[in-house]
C-alpha positions in Angstrom: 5.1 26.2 56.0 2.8 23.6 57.4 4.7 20.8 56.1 7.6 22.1 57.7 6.3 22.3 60.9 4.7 19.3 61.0 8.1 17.8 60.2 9.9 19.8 63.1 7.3 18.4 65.0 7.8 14.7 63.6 11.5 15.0 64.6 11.2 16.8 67.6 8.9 13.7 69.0 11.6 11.4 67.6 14.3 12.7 69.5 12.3 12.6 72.7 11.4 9.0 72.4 15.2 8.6 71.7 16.1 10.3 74.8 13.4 8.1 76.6 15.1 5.0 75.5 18.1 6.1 76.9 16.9 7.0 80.4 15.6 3.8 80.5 18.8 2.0 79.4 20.7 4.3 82.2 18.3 3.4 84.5 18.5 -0.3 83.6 22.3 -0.1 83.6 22.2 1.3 87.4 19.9 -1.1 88.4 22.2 -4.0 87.0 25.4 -2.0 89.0 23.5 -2.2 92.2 22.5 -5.7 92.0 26.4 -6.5 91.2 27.6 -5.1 93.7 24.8 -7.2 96.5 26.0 -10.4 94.7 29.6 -9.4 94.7 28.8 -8.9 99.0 26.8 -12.0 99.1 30.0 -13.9 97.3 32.4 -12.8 99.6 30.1 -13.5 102.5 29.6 -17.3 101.2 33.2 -18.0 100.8 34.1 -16.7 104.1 31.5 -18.8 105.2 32.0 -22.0 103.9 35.8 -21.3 104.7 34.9 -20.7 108.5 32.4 -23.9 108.2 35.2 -26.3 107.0 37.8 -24.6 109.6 35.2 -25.7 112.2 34.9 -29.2 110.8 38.7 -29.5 110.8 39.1 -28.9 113.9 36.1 -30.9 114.9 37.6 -34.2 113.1 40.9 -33.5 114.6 39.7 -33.7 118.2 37.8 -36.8 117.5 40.3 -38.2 115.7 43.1 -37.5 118.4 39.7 -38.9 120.9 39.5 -42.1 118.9 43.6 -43.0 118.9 43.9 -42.2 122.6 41.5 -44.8 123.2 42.9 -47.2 120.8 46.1 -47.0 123.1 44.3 -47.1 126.1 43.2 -50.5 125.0 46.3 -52.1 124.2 46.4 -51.2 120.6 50.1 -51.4 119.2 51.8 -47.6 119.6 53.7 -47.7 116.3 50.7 -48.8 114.2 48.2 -46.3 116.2 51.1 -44.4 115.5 50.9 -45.0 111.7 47.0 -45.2 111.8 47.1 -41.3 112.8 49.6 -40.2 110.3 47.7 -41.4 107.6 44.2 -40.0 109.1 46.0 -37.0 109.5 47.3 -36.7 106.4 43.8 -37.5 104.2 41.7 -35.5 105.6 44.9 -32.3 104.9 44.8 -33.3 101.8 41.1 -33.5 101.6 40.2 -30.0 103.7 42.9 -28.3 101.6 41.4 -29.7 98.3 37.8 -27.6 99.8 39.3 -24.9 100.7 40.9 -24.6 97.1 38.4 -25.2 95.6 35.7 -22.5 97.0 38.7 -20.0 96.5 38.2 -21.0 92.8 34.8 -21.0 92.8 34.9 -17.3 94.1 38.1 -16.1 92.0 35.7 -17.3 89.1 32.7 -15.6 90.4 34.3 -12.0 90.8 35.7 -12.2 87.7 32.2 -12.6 86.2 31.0 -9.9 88.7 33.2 -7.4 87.6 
């Protein structure tokens, strides 16, 4: 009868270090939720971030740049190649605030996929 007690016992100590481990995986799986969920909030806040930032710069270039051709008129430069000059400026730096902009939206897309 001894034996089998002390076997009882034996299992009975087994099964509560099992359920131990468990808790702590639970508790280590909650943990690892919660911190997902701060870094998916902390993603979405960078990208709208960095989107506001370059809208700002946009902007920013396109007043100096519209500054900088007025005064190239107001000094006698040729209209149609200020003209030109602007179309071009105005063009690149599309092109180049668009290529930003795509690119953090990747950058994110790719980030909540991995934060799912």
């Amino acid at each position: 009868m001894g034996i089998a007690v002390w076997r009882l016992n034996r299992r009975v100590r087994n099964v509560a270090v099992q359920l131990e481990r468990i808790a702590h995986t639970r508790n280590d799986l909650e943990l690892l939720a919660e911190q997902r969920s701060v870094l998916k909030g902390w993603q979405s806040n960078a990208e709208a971030s960095i989107d506001s930032t370059v809208q700002g710069v946009e902007v920013i270039n396109h007043l100096f740049a519209r500054v900088v051709f007025s005064l190239f008129e107001r000094i006698g430069a040729p209209r149609d190649k200020t003209l030109m000059a602007r179309q071009v400026q105005d063009s690149t730096s599309a092109r180049v605030y668009a290529a930003i902009r795509a690119a953090n939206k990747s950058v994110g897309k790719r980030l909540r996929k991995r934060l799912k």
